[in-house]
C-alpha positions as CSV (number, residue, x, y, z in Angstrom):
1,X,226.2,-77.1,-1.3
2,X,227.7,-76.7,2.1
3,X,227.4,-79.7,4.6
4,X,225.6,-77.7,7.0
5,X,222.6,-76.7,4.8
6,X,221.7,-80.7,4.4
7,X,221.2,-80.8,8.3
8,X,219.2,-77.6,7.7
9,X,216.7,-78.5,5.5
10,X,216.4,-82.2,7.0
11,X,215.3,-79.7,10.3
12,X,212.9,-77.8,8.4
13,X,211.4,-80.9,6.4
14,X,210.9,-82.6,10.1
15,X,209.4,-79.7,11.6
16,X,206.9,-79.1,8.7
17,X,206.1,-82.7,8.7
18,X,205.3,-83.1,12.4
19,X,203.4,-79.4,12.5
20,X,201.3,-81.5,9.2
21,X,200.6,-84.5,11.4
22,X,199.6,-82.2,14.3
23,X,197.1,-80.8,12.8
24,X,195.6,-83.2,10.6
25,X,195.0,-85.1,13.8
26,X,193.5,-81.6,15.6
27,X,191.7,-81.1,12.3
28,X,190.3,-85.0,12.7
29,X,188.6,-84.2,16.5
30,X,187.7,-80.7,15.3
31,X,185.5,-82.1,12.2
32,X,184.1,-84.8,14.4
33,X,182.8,-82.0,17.2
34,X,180.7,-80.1,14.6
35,X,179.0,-83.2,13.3
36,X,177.8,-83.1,17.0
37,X,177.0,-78.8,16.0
38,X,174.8,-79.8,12.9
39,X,173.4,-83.5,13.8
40,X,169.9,-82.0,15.0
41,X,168.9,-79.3,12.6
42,X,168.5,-81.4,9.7
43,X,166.0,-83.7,11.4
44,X,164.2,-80.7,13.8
45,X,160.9,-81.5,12.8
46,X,161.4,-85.6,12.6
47,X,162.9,-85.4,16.0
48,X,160.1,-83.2,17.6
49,X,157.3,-85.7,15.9
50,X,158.9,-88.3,17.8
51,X,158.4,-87.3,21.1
52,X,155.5,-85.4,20.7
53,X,157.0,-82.1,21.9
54,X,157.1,-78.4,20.3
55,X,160.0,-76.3,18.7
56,X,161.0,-75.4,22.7
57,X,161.4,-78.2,23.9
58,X,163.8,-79.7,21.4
59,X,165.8,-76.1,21.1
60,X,165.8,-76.8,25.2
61,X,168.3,-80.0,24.1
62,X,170.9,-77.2,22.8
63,X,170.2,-74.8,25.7
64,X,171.2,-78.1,27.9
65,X,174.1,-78.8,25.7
66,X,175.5,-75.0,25.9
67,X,174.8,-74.5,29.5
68,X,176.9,-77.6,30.3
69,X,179.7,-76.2,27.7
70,X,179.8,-72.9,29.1
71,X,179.9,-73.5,33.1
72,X,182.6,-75.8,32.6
73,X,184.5,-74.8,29.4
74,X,186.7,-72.5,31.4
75,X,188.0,-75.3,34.4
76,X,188.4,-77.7,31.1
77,X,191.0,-74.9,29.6
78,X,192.3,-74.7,33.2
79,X,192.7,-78.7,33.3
80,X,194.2,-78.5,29.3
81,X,197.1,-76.3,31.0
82,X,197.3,-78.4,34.3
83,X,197.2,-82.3,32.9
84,X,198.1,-81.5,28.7
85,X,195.6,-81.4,25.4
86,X,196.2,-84.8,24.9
87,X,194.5,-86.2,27.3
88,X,191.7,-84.1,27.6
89,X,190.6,-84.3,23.9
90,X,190.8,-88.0,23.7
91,X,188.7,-88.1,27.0
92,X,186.3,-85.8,25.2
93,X,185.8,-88.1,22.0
94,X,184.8,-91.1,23.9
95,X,182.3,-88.8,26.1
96,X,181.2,-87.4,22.9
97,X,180.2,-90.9,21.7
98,X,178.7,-92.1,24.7
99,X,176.4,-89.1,24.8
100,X,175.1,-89.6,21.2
101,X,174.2,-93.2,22.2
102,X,172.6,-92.2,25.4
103,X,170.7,-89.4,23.5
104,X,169.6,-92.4,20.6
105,X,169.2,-95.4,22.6
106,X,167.7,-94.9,25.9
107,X,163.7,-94.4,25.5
108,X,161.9,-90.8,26.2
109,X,162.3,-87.3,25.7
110,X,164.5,-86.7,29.0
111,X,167.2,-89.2,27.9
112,X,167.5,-87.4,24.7
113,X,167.8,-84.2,26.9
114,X,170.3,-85.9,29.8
115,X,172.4,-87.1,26.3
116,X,172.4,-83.6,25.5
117,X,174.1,-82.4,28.4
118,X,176.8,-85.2,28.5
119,X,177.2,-84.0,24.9
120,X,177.7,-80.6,26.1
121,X,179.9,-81.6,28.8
122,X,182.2,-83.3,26.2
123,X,182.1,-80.3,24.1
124,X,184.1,-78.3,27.1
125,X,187.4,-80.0,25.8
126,X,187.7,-78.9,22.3
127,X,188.2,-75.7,22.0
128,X,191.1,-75.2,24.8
129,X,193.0,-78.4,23.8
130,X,192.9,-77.7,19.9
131,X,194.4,-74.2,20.6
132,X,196.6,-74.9,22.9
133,X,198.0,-77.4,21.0
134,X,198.3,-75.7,17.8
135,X,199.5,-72.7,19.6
136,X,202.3,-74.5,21.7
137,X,203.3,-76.9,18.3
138,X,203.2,-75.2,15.3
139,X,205.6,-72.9,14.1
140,X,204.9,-69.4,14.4
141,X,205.0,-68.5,10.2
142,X,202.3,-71.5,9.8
143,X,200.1,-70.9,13.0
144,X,197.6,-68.8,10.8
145,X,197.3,-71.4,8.4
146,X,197.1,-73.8,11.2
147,X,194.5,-72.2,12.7
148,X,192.4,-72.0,9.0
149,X,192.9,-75.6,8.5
150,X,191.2,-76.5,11.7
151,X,188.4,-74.1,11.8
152,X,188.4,-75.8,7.6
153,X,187.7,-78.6,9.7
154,X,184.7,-77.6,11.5
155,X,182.9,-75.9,8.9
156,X,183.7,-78.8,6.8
157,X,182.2,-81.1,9.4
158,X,179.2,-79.1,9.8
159,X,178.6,-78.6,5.6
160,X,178.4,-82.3,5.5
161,X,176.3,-83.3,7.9
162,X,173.0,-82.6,6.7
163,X,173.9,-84.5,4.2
164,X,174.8,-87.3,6.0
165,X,172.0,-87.4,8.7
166,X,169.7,-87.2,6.1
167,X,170.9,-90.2,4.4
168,X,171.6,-92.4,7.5
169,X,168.3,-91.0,8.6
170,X,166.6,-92.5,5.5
171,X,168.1,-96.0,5.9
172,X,168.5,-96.1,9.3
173,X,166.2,-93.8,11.3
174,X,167.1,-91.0,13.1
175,X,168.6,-92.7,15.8
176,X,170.7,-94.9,13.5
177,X,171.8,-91.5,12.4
178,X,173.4,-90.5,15.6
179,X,174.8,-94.0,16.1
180,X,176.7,-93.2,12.8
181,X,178.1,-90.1,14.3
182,X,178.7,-91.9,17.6
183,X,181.0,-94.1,15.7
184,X,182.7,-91.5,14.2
185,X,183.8,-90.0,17.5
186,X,185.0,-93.3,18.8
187,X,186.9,-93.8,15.9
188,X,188.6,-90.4,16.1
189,X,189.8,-91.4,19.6
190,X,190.9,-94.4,18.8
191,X,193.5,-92.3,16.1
192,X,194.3,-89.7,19.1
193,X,195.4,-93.3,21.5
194,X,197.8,-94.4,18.0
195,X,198.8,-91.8,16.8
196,X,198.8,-88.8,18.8
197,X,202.1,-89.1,20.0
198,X,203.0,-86.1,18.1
199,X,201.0,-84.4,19.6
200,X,202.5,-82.5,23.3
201,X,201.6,-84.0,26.6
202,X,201.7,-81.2,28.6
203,X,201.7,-77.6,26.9
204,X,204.8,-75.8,26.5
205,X,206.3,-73.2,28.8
206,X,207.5,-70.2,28.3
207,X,211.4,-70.2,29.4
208,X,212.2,-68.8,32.6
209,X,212.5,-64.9,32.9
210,X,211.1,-64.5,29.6
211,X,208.9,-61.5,28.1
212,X,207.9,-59.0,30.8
213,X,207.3,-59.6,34.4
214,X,203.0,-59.6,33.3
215,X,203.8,-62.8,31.2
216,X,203.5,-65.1,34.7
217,X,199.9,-63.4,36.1
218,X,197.4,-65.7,34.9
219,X,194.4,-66.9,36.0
220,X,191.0,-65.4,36.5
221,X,192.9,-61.6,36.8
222,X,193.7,-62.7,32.9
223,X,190.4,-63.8,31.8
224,X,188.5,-61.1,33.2
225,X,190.8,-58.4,32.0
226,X,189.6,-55.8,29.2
227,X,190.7,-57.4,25.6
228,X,189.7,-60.9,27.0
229,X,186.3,-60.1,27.4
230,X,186.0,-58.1,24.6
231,X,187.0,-61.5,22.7
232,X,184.1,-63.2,24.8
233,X,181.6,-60.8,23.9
234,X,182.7,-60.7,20.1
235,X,182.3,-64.5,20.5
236,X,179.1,-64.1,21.7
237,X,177.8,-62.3,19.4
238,X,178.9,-64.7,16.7
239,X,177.4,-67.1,18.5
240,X,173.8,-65.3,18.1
241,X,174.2,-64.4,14.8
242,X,175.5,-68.2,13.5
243,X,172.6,-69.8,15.6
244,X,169.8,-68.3,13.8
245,X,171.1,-69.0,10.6
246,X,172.4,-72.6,11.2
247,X,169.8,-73.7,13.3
248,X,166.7,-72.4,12.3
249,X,167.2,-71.5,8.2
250,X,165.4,-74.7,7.0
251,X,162.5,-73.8,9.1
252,X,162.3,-70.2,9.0
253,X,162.9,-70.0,5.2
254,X,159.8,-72.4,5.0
255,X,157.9,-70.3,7.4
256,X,158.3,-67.1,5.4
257,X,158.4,-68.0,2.2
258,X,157.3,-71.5,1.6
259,X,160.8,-72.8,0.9
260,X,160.6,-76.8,0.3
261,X,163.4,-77.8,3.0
262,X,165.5,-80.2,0.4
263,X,166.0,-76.4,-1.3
264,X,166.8,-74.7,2.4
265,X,168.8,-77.7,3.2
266,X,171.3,-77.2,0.4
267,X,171.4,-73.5,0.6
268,X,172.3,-74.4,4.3
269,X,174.9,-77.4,3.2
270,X,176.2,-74.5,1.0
271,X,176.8,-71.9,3.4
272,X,178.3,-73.9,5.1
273,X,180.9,-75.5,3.2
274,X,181.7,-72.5,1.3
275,X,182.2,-71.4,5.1
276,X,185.0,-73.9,5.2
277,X,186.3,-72.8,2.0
278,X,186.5,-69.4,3.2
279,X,188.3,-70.0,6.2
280,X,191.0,-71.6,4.3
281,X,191.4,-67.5,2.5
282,X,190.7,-66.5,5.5
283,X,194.0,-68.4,6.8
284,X,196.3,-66.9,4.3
285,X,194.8,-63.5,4.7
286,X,195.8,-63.7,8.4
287,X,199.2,-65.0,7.4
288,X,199.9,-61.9,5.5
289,X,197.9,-58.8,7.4
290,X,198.0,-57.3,10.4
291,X,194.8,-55.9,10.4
292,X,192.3,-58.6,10.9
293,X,189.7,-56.4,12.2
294,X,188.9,-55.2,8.5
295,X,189.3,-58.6,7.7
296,X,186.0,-59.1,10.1
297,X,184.6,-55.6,9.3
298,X,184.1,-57.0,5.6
299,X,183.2,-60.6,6.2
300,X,180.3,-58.7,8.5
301,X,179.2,-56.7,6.2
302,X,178.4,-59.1,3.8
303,X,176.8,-62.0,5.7
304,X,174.6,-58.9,7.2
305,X,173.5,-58.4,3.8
306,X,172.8,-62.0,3.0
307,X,170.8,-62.1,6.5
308,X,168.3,-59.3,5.0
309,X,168.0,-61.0,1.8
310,X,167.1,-64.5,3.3
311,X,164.2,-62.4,5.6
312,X,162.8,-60.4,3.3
313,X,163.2,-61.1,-0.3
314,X,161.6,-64.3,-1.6
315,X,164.2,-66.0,-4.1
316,X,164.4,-68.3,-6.6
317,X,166.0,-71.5,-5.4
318,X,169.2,-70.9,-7.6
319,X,169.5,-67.5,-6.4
320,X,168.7,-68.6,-2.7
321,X,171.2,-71.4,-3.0
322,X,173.8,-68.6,-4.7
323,X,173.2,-65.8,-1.8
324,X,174.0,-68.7,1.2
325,X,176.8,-69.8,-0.5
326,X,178.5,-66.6,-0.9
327,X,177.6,-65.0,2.2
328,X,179.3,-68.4,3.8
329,X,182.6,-67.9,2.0
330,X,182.5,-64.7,3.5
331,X,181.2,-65.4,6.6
332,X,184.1,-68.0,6.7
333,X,187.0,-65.6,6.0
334,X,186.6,-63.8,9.1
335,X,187.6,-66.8,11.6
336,X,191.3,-67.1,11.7
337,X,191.4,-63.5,11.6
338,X,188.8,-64.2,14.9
339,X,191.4,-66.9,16.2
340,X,194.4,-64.4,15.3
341,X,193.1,-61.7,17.3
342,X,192.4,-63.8,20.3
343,X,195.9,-65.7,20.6
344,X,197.5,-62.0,20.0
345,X,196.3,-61.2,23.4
346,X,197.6,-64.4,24.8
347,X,200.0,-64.7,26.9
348,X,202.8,-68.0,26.8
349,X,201.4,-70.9,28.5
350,X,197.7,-69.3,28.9
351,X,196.1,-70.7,25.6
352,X,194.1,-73.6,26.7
353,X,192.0,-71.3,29.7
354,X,192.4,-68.6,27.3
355,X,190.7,-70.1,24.2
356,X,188.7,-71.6,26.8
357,X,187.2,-68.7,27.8
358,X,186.9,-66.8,25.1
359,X,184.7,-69.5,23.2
360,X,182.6,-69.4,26.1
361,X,181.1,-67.1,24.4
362,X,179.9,-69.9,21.5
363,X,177.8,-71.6,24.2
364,X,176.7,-68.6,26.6
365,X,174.8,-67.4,22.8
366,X,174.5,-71.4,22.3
367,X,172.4,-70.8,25.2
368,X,170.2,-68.4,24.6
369,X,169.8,-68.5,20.7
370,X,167.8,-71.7,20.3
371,X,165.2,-70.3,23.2
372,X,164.6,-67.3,21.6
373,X,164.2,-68.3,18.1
374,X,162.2,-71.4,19.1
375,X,159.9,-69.1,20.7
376,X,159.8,-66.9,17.6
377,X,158.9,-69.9,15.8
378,X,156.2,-71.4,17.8
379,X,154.5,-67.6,17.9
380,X,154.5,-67.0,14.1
381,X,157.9,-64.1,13.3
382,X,160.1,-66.4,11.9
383,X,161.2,-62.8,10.2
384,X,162.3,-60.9,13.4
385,X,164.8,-64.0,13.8
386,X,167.2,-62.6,10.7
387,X,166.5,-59.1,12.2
388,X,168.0,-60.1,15.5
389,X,170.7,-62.2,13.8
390,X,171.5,-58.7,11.8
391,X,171.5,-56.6,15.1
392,X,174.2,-59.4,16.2
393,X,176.4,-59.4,13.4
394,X,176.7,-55.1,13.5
395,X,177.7,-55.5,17.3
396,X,180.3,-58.0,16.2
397,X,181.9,-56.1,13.8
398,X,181.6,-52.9,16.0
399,X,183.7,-55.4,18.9
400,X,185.9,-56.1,16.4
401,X,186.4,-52.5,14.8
402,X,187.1,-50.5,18.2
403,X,189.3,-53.1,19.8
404,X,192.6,-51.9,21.0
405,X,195.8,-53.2,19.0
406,X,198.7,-55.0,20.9
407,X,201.9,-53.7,20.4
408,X,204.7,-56.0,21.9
409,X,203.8,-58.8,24.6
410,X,202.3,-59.5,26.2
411,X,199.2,-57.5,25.6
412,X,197.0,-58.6,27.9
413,X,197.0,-56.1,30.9
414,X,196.0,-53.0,28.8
């Protein structure tokens, strides 16, 4: 063997090794941000006892959460490009934590609701600073992959949680179940503060003169262009179709057809976590196609299906458990393909208000969601809330179907 391969192959070993340390660490915040997703909706009902309010007035805690998230997600992405990822996401843990203990501690319905909106506040950060550090670290041949493993890490985060908060919740109470979570985000900065520097401090730039002249116009003119906002709106739409069946499943299922919640809860756990197992397909699909909008078009298909069969066909629990569980390995595949689609329309440098942006779209449906299907809940048609979250996932997949291909870079101003 040549003397020149050994140098080589020590190169490649390093760069593998610090793209695995990146993201396990972007995986680590990413998990801890969707226990923050799921912490509520296991304990709906023991949480609403408590204060002594209805379905709408605890949904109005996520409506406060996502406003928050989507007025100032986009200026966070801006700030993630300005100041670096790094800084921004470790800021965003420790706001995280403080929030949950606001929302726990402090007596009365409007703390819980004021710890809501801190929550959201610290929510703004984690989108832009996980892409933009994944998209400005890890090699090009791996970014699918990297991309899989983190959105692995959310779903994986938001399958356990139930879980979790319902044991906590059974030894502790249900504030000594956000507490636990609290912890966890504290603990996840505190990793960040050792060892995050691997990770960039200020996003990388695209050298000087390269691409086409477009690649340096960014800014709102970017955002609001054509394929960007067709991401937002796909977004969106995900974001109404996810929210019906994450947050409301346990309740509606028992609504309709008498389902005991310990059954609903693991169907739940088990669409999500199959959810995580399908993003990690999903990840080397991405890696080796082009055409990630079929990748959606089928994913869509099926979790439409599944949405039908959880409204209108009264299961046994084995089948019910069964028909979540597939539909969230399907329903999982489709989000690198999501992620792949957005960065393809990204221009160098433009990833943090980019992603930013785009995911938006999470909390602008974040937003209105939990209204509307709290209100179909306290009214009696826990039904029409899977035919709205069908009518969602067939506008998705039509986004995704009829969006315009890039061809070369940067894509952005067709």
């Amino acid at each position: 063997m040549s003397s020149t391969s050994e140098p080589l192959h020590a190169a490649a070993d390093a760069n593998w090794l610090r793209d695995a340390k990146v993201i396990s660490i972007v995986a680590v915040a990413h998990f801890v941000s969707h226990v923050y997703i799921m912490l509520l909706p296991p304990i709906f009902l023991l949480v609403k006892d408590h204060f002594g309010v209805g379905y709408t007035e605890i949904a109005l805690a996520l409506t406060a959460y996502n406003v928050m998230s989507a007025l100032l997600q986009t200026p966070a992405g801006f700030l993630v490009d300005r100041i670096g990822a790094r800084v921004m996401l470790t800021g965003g843990l420790i706001l995280s934590g403080v929030a949950i203990c606001v929302a726990a501690l402090l007596p009365g319905y409007w703390f819980f609701l004021i710890g809501y909106a801190l929550l959201g506040i610290a929510n703004t950060v984690y989108h832009p600073a996980d892409y933009s550090i994944l998209s400005a670290t890890v090699d090009g041949k791996r970014i699918g992959k990297a991309f899989s493993i983190h959105t692995f890490a959310g779903y994986l985060g938001s399958g356990v949680t139930p879980a979790l908060v319902i044991a906590a919740v059974a030894l502790w109470g249900w504030n000594g179940g956000f507490i636990c979570a609290a912890i966890l985000s504290f603990a996840a900065a505190l990793l960040l503060l050792v060892a995050g520097s691997v990770l960039p401090r200020a996003p990388r730039k695209a050298a000087p003169g390269a691409g086409k002249p477009g690649d340096a116009k960014v800014g709102w003119d970017l955002l609001l262009s054509g394929p960007i906002l067709r991401n937002l709106l796909f977004f969106f739409c995900l974001a109404m179709a996810n929210g019906g069946i994450q947050t409301f499943a346990v309740v509606s299922l028992g609504a309709i057809h008498g389902t005991s919640a310990e059954v609903a809860n693991i169907g739940l756990s088990g669409f999500l976590l199959f959810s995580a197992a399908g993003v990690l397909l999903g990840g080397i699909v991405a890696d080796r196609t082009p055409h990630h909008e079929r990748v959606a078009a089928v994913g869509f298909a099926c979790t439409s299906t599944m949405a039908v069969l959880l409204g209108w066909v009264d299961m046994p629990a084995a089948v019910l458990i069964f028909v979540m569980s597939l539909g969230g390995l399907l329903n999982g595949m489709i989000q690198p393909s999501r992620d792949m689609m957005v960065r393809a329309v990204t221009p160098p440098g433009s990833f943090g208000k980019v992603f930013g942006f785009v995911t938006t779209g999470f909390n602008l449906g974040g937003m209105v969601a939990p209204l509307i299907y709290a209100w179909l809940m306290d009214h009696g048609q826990p039904r029409t809330i899977y035919a709205i979250v069908v009518v969602f996932i067939l506008l998705a997949m039509v986004t995704a179907m009829t969006r315009r291909k890039p061809e070369g870079t940067p894509t952005w101003t067709r």
